[in-house]
C-alpha positions in Angstrom: -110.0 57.7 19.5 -107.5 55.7 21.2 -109.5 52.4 20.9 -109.3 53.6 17.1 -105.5 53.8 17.1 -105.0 50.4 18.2 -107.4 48.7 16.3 -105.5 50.4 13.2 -101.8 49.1 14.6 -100.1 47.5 11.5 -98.9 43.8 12.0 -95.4 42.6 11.2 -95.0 39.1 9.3 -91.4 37.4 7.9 -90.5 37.7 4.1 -90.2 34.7 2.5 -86.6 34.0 0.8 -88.2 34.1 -2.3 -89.8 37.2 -1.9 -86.2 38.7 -0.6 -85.4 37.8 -3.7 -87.3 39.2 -5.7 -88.0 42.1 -4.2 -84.2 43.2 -4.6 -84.0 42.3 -8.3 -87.3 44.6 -9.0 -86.2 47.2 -7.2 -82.7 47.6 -9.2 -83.8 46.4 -12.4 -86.0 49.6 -11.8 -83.5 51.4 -11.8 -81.0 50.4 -13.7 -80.7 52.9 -16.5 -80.8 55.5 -14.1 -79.3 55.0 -10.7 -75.6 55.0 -10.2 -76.1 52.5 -7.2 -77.8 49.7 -9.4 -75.1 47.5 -10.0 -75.3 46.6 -6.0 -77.7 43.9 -7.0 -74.4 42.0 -8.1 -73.2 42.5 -4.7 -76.2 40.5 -3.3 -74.9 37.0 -1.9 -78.4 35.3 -2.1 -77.1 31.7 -1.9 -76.6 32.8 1.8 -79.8 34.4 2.5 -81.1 33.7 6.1 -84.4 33.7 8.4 -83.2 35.0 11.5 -84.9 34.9 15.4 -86.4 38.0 16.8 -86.9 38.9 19.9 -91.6 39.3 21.0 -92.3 38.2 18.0 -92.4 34.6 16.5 -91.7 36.0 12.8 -88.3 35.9 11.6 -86.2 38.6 9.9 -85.1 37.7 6.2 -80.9 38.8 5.7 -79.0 38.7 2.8 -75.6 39.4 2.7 -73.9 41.6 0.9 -70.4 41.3 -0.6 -67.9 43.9 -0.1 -64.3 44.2 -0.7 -63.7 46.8 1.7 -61.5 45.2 5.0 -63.5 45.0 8.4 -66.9 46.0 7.0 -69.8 43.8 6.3 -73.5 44.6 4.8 -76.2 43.0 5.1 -79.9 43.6 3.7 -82.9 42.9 6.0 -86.5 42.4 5.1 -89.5 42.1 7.6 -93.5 42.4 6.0 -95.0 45.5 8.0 -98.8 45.4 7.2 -99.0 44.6 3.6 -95.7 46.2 2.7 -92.0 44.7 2.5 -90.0 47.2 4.4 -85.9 46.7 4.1 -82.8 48.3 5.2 -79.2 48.3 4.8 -77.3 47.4 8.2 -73.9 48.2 7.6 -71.0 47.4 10.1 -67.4 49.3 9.9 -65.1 47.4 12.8 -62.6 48.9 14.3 -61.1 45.3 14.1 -62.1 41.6 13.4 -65.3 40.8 13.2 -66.2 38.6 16.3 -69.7 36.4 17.5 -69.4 38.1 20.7 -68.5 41.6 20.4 -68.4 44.3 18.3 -66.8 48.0 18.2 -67.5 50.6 15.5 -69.3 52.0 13.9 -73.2 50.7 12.3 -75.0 52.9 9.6 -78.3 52.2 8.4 -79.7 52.9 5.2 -82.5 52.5 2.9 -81.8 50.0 -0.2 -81.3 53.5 -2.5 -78.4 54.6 0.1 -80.6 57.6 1.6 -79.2 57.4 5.6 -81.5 56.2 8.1 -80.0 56.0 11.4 -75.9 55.8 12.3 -74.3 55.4 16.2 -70.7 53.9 17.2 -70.6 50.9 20.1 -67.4 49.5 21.8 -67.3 46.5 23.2 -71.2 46.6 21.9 -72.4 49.5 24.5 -73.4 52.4 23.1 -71.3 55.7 22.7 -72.8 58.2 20.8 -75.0 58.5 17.7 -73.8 59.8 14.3 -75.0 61.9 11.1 -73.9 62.2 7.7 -71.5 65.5 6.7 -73.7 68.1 5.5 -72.6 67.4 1.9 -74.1 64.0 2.1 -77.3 64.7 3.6 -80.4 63.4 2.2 -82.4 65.7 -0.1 -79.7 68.2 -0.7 -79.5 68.9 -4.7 -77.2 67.2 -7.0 -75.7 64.7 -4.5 -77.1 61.2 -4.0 -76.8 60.3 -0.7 -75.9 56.2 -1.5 -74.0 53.1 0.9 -71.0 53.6 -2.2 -70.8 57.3 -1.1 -71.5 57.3 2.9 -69.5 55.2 5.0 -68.0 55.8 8.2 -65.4 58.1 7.4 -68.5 60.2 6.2 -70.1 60.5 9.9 -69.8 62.9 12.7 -70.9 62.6 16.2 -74.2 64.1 17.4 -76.4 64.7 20.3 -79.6 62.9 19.9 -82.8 63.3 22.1 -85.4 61.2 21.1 -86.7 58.0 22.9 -84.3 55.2 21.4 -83.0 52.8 23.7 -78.9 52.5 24.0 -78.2 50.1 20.9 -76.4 47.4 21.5 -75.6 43.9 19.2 -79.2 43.2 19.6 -80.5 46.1 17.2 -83.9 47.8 17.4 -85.7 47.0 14.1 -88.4 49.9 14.6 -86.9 52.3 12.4 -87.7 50.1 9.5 -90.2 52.3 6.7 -93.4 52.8 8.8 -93.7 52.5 12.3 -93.4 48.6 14.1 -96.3 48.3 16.2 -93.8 46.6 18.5 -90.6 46.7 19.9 -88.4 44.0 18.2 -84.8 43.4 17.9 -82.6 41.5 15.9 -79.1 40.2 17.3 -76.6 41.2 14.6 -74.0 39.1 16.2 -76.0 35.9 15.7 -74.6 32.8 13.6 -76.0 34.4 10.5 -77.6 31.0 10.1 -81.4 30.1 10.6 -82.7 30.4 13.5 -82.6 26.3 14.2 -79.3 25.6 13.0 -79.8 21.5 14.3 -82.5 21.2 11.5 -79.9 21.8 9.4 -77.1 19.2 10.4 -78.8 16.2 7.9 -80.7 16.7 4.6 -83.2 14.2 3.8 -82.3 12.1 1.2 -79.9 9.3 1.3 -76.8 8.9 -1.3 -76.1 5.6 -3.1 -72.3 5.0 -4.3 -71.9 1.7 -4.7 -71.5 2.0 -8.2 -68.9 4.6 -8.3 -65.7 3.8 -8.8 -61.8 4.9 -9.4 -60.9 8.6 -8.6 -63.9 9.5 -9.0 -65.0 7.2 -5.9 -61.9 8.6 -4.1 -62.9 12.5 -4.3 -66.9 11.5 -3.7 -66.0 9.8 -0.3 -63.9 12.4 0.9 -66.5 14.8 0.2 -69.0 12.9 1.9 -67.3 12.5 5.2 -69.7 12.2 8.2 -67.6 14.4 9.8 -67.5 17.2 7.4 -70.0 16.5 4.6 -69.1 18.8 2.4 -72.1 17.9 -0.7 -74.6 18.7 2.5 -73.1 21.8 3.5 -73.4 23.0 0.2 -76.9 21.9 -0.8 -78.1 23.2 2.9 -79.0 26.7 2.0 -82.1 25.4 0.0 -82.8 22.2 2.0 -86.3 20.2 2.5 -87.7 16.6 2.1 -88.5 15.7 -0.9 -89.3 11.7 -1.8 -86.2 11.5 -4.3 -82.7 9.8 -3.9 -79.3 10.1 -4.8 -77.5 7.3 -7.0 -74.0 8.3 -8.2 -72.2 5.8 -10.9 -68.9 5.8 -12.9 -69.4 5.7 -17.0 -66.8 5.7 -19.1 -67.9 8.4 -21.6 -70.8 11.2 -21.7 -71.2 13.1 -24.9 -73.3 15.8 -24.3 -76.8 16.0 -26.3 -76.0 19.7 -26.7 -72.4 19.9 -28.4 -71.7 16.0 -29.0 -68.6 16.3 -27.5 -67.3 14.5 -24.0 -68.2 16.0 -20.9 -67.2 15.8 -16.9 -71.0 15.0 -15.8 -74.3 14.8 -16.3 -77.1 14.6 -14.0 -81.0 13.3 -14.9 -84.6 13.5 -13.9 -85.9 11.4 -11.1 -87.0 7.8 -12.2 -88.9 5.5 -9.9 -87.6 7.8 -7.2 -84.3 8.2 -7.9 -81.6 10.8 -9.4 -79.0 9.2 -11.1 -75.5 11.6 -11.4 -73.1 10.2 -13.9 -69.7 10.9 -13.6 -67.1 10.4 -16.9 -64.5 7.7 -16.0 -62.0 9.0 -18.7 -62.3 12.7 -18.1 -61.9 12.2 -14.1 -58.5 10.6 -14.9 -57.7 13.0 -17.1 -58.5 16.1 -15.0 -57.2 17.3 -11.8 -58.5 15.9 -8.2 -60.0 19.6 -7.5 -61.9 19.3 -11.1 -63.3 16.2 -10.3 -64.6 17.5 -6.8 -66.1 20.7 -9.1 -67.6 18.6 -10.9 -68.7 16.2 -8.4 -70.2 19.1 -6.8 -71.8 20.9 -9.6 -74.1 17.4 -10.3 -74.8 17.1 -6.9 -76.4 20.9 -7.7 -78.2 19.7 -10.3 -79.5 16.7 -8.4 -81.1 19.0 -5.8 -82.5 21.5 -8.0 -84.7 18.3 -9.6 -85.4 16.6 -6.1 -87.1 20.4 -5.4 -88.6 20.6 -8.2 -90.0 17.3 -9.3 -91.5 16.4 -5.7 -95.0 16.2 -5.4 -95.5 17.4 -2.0 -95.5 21.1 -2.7 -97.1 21.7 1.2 -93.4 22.1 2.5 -92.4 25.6 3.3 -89.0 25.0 1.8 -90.5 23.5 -1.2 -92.5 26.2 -1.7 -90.1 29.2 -1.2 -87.6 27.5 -3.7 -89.6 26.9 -6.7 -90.6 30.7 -5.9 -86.6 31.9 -6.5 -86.7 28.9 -9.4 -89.2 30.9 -11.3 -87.2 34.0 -11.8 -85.0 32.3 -13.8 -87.7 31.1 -16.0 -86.7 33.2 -19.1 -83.5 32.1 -19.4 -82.0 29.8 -21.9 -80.2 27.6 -19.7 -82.2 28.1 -16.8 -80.8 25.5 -14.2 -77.2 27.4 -14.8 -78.4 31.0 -14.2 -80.0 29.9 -10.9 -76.6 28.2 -10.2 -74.4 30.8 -10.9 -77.0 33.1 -8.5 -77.3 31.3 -6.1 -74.5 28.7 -5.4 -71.4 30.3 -6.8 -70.1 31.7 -3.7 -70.9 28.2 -1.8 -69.1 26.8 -4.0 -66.0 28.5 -4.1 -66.0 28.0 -0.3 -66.3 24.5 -0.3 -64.0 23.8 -2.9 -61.4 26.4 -0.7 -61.8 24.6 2.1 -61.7 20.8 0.4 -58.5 21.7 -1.1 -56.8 23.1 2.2 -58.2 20.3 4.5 -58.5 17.2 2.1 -56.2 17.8 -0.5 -52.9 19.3 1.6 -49.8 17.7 -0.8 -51.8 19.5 -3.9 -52.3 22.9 -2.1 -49.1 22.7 -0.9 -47.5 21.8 -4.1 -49.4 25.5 -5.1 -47.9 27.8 -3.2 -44.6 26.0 -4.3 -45.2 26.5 -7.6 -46.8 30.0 -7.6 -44.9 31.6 -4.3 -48.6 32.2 -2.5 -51.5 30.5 -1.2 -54.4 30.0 -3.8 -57.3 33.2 -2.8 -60.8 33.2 -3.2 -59.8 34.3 -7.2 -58.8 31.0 -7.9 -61.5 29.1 -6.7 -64.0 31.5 -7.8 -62.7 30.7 -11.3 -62.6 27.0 -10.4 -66.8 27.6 -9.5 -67.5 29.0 -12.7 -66.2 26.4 -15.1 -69.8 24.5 -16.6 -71.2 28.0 -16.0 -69.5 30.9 -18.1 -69.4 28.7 -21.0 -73.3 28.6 -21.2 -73.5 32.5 -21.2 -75.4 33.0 -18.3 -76.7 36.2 -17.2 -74.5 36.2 -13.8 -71.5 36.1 -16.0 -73.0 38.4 -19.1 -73.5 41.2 -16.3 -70.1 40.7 -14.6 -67.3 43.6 -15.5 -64.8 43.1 -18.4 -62.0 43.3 -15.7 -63.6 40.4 -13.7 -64.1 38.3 -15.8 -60.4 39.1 -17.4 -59.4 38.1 -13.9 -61.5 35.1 -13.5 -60.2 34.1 -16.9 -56.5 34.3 -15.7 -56.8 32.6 -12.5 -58.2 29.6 -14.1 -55.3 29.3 -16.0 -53.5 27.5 -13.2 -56.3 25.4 -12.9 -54.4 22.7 -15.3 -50.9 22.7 -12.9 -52.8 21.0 -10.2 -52.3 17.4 -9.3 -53.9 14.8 -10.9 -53.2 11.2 -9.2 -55.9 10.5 -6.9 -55.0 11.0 -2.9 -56.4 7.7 -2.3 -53.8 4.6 -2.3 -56.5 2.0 -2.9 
């Protein structure tokens, strides 16, 4: 009987991105019309998602991040393949101060994607203290309450005496209460880098950019974002990176009209030809619009370049390759396709690079900012900076967004047209 047991032990295997993916928007378009904790899926940060190390096995765990407003708590969704099912959880963090890569005090709930609790326990200085349950009125499975992460947090715990044979928790957290049993003992360190698990594969994308025939501001803003030192463009693009045989040429033309309205546009990007994908950038617009415009745009084309150099290679063998045509295809029913997968997965990206461009590489215009407006631009502002080229097109991400967001998206890219406009180059 025991030789029957093992024979029967389930396997664990990692999740591909893609599959991450889609698992999460199955499961809440599911239950949309019904459950209260659907609109969470909006919360999902998937241009971030990870493949993390863990410890006896070789697989990885899959993260996603989750956004939160809430100050010192973070959320994260984590996937592993347990036999032939996807098991997930929701590993929720409430510090008792910043969050740090070395230690952690708090408290850490877990929870199943619908918010029923799974496991809770408080560490300080990341030893264990005690574990934790949910109030009575938030149990799981009492009537008319739906026990959710929006409705449990930590202020909703209590201590507990626990006997059972967990081992003290600690930043490196046992995975084995995830849906069926793990047939081994794995952990996951939740204090990691949140990167992938070989973060030097990461430091250069494979393709080579040609700029030779850029010119004016335009040239100015590319370069800078190009630095060796801080490449911004590969920073970006490195979420969804992998060879492909493509190229990157990126020229000055006068004026783009756009085949869709006819009218002048920033940008425009197009398919690979002999092995190369050319991104035009509008001479006359660039002097017209602000030096942080001209890095959106720069930016957004470079997007655009990347999706095609995925998409269009012929070498589909590539992991990479393969996991993101995979996410690619779940936009395959919208309109404007290429911009819904965008605004998914590359707004949040964005607004960081642009945050952090403007801070580091543009200092007299950010200064000139908070002289103008009495406070430092937030993440508001340069969120609204990331959507311009997208909310136009009516995406989905910005059709499903509430009234009052977009109202204060709106508003904050009002002040997009005070910022400076002579280039910060003097040649």
């Amino acid at each position: 009987m025991e030789d029957l047991v093992i024979e029967q032990q389930l396997t664990i295997e990692t999740v591909s991105k893609s599959e991450a993916v889609s698992f999460v928007k199955n499961r809440y378009d599911e239950q949309r019309t019904t459950a209260k904790s659907s609109g969470l899926q909006n919360d999902f940060d998937f241009d971030k998602i990870t493949q993390e190390k863990l410890t006896n096995t070789t697989e990885l765990l899959t993260v996603i991040p989750i956004k939160t407003k809430a100050q010192q708590q973070r959320r994260r969704a984590l996937f592993l393949r347990v036999g032939s099912q996807i098991e997930s959880m929701i590993y929720h963090e409430f510090a008792e101060s910043s969050f740090t890569n070395d230690t952690f005090s708090g408290i850490v709930l877990m929870t199943r994607l619908n918010g029923d609790f799974i496991r809770a326990y408080r560490l300080k200085n990341n030893k264990y203290v005690v574990d934790l349950a949910p109030n009575k009125k938030n149990q799981s499975g009492q009537k008319g309450t739906q026990n959710t992460s929006r409705t449990i947090d930590g202020g909703d715990l209590h201590e507990v005496i626990v006997i059972n044979s967990y081992k003290d928790p600690s930043a490196f957290v046992s995975l084995n209460e995830m849906g069926k049993e793990v047939p081994i003992t794995i952990s996951w360190n939740s204090l990691g880098s949140g990167g992938d698990p070989n973060p030097s594969d990461n430091e250069e994308l494979e393709f080579k950019i040609n700029s030779d025939e850029l010119n004016g501001k335009a040239k100015c803003i590319n370069d800078l974002l190009n630095k060796k030192d801080s490449s911004y463009v590969k920073n970006l693009l490195s979420n969804f990176q992998g060879e492909s045989e493509f190229d990157i040429k990126i020229v000055s033309q006068d004026v783009i009209i756009s085949n869709v309205s006819g009218k002048p546009i920033n940008g425009s990007t197009t398919e690979p030809v002999n092995s190369v994908i050319v991104i035009k950038i509008s001479t006359s617009q660039a002097n017209l619009n602000p030096n942080l415009v001209v890095a959106r745009t720069i930016l957004h084309e470079y997007i655009h370049a990347d999706i095609f150099r995925k998409l269009k290679t012929n070498d589909t063998s590539l992991p990479q390759i393969q996991d993101f045509k995979k996410i690619f295809e779940l936009y395959a029913d919208n309109l404007d396709k290429d911009h819904s997968a965008m605004a998914d997965l590359y707004i949040n990206s964005m607004l960081a690079a642009l945050k952090e461009f403007h801070k580091m590489q543009l200092p007299n215009d950010y200064d000139a900012y908070i002289n103008y407006y009495g406070e430092e631009p937030n993440d508001a502002f340069y969120e609204a900076l990331a959507w311009v080229g997208l909310k136009d097109n009516n995406v989905d991400a910005w059709v499903k967004l509430p009234e009052a967001k977009k109202e204060e998206i709106n508003n904050m890219g009002s002040r997009i047209d005070k910022l400076g406009k002579i280039s910060p180059c003097t040649n």
